[in-house]
Structures are given as structure tokens and as C-alpha cells.
C-alpha positions in Angstrom: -13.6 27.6 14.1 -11.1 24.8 13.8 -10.2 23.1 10.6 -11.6 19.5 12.3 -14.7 21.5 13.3 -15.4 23.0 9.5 -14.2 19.6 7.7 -17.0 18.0 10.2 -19.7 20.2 9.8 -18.7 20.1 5.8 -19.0 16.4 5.6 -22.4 16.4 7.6 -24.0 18.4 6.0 -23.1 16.7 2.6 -24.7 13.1 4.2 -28.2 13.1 3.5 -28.6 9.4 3.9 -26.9 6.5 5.9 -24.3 4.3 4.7 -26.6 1.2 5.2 -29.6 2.8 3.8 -27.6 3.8 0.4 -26.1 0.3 -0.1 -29.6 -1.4 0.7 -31.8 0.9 -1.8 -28.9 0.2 -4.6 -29.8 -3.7 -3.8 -25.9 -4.3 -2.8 -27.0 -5.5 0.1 -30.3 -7.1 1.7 -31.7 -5.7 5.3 -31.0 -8.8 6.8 -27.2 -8.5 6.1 -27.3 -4.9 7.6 -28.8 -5.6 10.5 -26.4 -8.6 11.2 -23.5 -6.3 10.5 -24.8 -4.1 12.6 -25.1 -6.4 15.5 -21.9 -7.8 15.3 -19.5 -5.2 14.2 -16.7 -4.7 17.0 -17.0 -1.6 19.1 -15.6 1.0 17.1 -15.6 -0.5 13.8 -17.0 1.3 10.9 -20.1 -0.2 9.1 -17.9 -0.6 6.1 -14.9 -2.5 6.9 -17.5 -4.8 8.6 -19.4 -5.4 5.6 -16.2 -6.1 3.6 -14.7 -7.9 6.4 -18.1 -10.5 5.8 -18.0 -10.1 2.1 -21.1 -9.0 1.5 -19.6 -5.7 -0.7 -16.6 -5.0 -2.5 -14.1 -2.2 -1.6 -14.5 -0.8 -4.6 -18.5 -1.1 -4.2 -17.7 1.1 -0.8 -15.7 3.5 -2.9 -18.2 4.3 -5.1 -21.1 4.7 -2.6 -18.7 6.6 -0.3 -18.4 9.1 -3.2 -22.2 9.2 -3.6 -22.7 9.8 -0.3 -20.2 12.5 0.4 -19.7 14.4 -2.7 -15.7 13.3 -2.8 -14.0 12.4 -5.6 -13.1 8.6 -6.0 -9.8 8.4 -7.9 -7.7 5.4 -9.5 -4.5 5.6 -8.5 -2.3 3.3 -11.0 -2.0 5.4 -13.6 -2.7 8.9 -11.5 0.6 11.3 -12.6 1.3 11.9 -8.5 3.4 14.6 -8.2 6.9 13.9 -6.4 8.0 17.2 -4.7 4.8 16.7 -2.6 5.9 13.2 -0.7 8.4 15.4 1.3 4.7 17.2 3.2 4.4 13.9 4.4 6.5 11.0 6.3 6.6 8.2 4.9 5.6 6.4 8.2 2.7 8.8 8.7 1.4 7.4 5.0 2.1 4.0 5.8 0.0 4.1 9.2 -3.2 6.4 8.0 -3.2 4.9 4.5 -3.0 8.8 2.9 -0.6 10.0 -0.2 -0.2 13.5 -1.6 -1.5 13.7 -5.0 -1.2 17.1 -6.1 -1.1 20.9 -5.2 -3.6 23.3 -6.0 -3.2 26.6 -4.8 -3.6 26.7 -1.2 -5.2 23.2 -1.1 -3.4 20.0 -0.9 -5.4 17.1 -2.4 -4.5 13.6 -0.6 -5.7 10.2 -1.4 -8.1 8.4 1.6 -9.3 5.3 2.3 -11.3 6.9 5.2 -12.9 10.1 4.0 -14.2 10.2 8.1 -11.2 9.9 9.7 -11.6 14.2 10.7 -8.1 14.0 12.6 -5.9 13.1 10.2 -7.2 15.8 8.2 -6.6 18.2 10.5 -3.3 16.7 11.3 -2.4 16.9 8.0 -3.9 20.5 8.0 -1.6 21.3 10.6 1.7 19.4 9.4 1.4 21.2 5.9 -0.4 23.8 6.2 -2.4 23.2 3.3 -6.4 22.8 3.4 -6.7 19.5 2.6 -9.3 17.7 -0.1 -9.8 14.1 0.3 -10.1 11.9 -3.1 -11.3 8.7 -2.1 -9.1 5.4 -3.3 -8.8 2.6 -2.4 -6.5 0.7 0.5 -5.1 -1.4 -1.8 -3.9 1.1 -4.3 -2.8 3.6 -1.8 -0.6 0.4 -0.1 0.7 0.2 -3.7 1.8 3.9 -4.6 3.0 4.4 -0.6 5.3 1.6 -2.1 6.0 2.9 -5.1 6.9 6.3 -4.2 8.7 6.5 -1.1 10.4 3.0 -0.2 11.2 2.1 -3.3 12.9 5.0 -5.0 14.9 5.6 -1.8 16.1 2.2 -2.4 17.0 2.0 -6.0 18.8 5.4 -4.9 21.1 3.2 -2.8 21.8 0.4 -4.9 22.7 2.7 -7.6 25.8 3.5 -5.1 29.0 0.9 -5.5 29.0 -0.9 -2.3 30.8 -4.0 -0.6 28.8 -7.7 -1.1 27.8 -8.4 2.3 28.6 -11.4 4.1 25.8 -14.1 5.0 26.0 -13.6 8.4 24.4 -9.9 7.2 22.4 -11.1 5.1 20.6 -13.6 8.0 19.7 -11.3 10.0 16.1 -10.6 10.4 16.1 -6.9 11.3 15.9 -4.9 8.1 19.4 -3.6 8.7 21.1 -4.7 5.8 19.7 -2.9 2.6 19.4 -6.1 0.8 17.5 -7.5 3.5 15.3 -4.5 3.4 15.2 -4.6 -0.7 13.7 -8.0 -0.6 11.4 -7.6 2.0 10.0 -4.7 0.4 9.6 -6.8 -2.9 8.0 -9.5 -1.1 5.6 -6.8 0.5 4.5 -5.3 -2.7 3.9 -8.4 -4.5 1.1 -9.1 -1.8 -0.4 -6.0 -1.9 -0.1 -5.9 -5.6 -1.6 -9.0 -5.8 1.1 -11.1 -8.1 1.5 -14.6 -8.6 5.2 -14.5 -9.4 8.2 -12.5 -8.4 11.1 -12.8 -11.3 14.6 -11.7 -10.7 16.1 -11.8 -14.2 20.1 -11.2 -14.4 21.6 -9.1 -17.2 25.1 -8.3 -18.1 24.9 -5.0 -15.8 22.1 -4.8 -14.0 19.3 -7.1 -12.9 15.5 -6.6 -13.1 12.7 -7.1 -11.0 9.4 -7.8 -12.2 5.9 -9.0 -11.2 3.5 -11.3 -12.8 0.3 -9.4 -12.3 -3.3 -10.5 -13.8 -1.2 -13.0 -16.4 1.2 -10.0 -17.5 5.3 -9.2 -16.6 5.7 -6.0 -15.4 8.9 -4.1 -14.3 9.3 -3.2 -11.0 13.1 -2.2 -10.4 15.9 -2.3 -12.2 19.2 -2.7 -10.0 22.8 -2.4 -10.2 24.6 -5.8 -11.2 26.1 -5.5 -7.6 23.4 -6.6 -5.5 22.9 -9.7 -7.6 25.3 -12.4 -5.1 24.4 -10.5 -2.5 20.2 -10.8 -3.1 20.6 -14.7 -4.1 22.5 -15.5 -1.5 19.5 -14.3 1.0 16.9 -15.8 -1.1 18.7 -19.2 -0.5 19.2 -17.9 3.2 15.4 -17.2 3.6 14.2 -20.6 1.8 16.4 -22.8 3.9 18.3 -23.3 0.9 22.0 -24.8 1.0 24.2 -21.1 -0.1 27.2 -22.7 -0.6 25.9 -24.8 -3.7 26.2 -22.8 -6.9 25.9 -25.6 -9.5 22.7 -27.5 -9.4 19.2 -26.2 -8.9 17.3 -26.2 -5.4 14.1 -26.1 -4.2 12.5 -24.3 -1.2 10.1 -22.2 0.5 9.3 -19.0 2.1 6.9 -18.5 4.8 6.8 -14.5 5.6 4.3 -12.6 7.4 2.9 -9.3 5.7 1.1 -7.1 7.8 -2.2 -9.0 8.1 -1.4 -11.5 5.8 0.6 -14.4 5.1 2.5 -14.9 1.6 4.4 -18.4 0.9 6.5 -18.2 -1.9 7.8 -21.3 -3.5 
């Protein structure tokens, strides 16, 4: 028996009621809303993303039914101690597109954090990649966007900033494709500050290095700290991206930044 087939038969056998039926005996949602759901969910859609989709339940609402119903862990990922040496089991890309991260090693068992404790092939994809049983520990998209951030772009970048390198010139820094690291830097911070859900992005200069931070539920916090290097470099394509004139230095200018991030649209004035 395969991995899929035993994770399968594990999971059934742990479901003793519906989705829809759990959510409607806690009262978080009436009959009437399920049976809509039902009836217009896309082919292929789960019942879930539907109902959040419509706003009728929360994510984390799912989360903690999703645990009730399967038995799995839900975990909260912002202050969760992830253990680094296990990012290298899996790509980066393969995170970003199956919404998984390697929290820690027990043993023979790898657990990773889900958003889709269903999703039977990625489990035995990952089963196969790492050789590892895996245990899923439900979180949430959100959070999992957040750490996938957090752990493997942005550490590779603050790797290569920490490196002396030449300014680059603004016909660099124009260019779309994330070629140019700075290009990549920013639309990284950009990225995360959506996800993240901030209202401001501060770049604050310092006599040696400069720091990024996010506003965040009325608080500053510290992303990034950079080498002082990037600093011309990382103005010169924030003027670039707002339309902003780069060859004025001396008096302040306003703009605006229209950027598309994954499914969503962020303008930053």
C-alpha cells in the first residue's frame, strides 16, 4: 500500500461527519447558506474556499473545524520556532505553489504546515521528495504566505545585499523582470506587506545601513535591515516605479504605485 493510499484511508476514517454538517450544528452557518454554496461552488472547488469566498466563515473558523473534523493539529505560525535546516527538503517554488512549509523533524516524520489537509498528492509528493512520512499541521494561507516569505526569499536576499556591489543604473532598475536584485528586493517587500496585511511600508536610512519596517495592526515592526549600499539604488526605483521625476533630489514628490500581487491589487501612495 502506497503512502497516498494509507494517508487516504487514514484521513477517512478519522471524518465522521461532513464539513457542512459540522459548521451548521456549531451555528456558523445556516442550511440555507450551505445549500447555496453548494449549488454554486465551481466544479472542483472545495466547500470551504467557497464558503470563505462568500463570507459566510472565517479562515480561521475553517481552521478550527478542519482540526475538529480530522484530528490534525491547527498551528499558529508567527511565533512557531521553524527549524531552518529543513527548508533545503523543500523548493522554494514547490512551497510557494502548494502553500506547504517544513516545520520540524521528528524522527522519521517530517511535520509540514497545510492549508489543505486533503490535498493526498502533495503529501505523497512530499513523501517521495523527502522521504519522510509526512504529518500535516493545519495553518492558515495567510500565515504560511508569510513564513514562505520570511524564510526562503528573504534571507537569500539580505544574504546578497550583505555583499559590496556596484549601484545600478536606472535603466536597471526600470526594468520590470525581477532581474536586478533591487528590483526583486522591492517587489518582495511590496508582496509581503499585502500578505502581511500593513498599512505602511517605512524605509528609514541610517549612517550604515537602512531598515525596513512594517506598520502592522498600529505597531512598527522590523523587517530587514540592509547594507547602506542599496539605499540610491532602492530610491531611485521607488521614484522609477511611482512615476516620480529621479533626477530631482532636493524637494519632496508625490506619487503612486499601482502593482498587482498575485490575486490582489495593492496601491501604495
Amino acid at each position: 500500500m502506497s503512502f497516498l493510499e494509507e494517508r487516504k484511508i487514514g484521513l477517512v476514517n478519522k471524518v465522521k461527519l461532513r464539513l457542512g454538517e459540522i459548521l451548521t450544528q456549531q451555528g456558523l452557518i445556516t442550511k440555507e447558506q450551505l445549500n447555496h454554496a453548494l449549488e454554486t461552488k465551481r466544479p472542483g472547488q472545495k466547500l470551504g474556499d467557497k464558503l470563505l469566498e462568500s463570507g459566510d466563515i472565517t479562515e480561521m473558523q475553517l481552521m478550527e473545524v478542519l482540526q475538529q473534523q480530522l484530528g490534525i493539529p491547527h498551528v499558529r505560525l508567527h511565533n512557531y520556532n521553524i527549524d531552518q535546516s529543513l527548508l533545503n527538503l523543500i523548493s522554494k517554488e514547490y512551497a510557494r505553489e502548494n502553500l506547504v512549509l517544513p516545520l520540524k523533524k521528528e524522527q522519521n516524520k517530517l511535520i509540514v504546515a497545510v492549508s489543505d489537509p486533503l490535498d493526498y498528492f502533495v503529501f505523497n509528493d512530499l513523501w517521495l521528495s523527502t522521504g519522510f512520512i509526512i504529518e500535516p499541521a493545519i495553518a492558515t494561507k495567510d500565515e504560511i504566505r508569510q513564513q514562505i516569505l520570511r524564510h526562503y526569499e528573504r534571507e537569500n536576499l539580505a544574504e546578497q545585499f550583505d555583499l559590496e556591489h556596484e549601484p545600478e543604473t536606472s535603466r536597471d532598475l526600470t526594468l520590470e523582470e525581477e532581474t536586478s536584485p533591487v528590483v526583486k528586493l522591492l517587489s518582495q517587500v511590496i508582496q509581503q506587506a499585502v500578505v502581511e496585511k500593513a498599512s505602511d511600508i517605512h524605509f528609514d536610512p541610517h549612517e550604515h545601513h537602512v531598515v525596513i519596517r512594517l506598520r502592522i495592526d498600529g505597531s512598527l515592526r522590523t523587517e530587514q535591515t540592509l547594507s547602506k549600499n542599496i539605499q540610491s539604488s532602492m530610491i531611485t526605483r521607488i521614484k522609477i516605479m511611482a512615476g516620480l521625476d529621479i533626477t530631482e533630489q532636493k524637494i519632496p514628490q508625490d506619487g503612486r504605485i499601482k502593482r498587482k500581487i498575485e490575486a490582489e491589487i495593492s496601491t501604495c501612495v
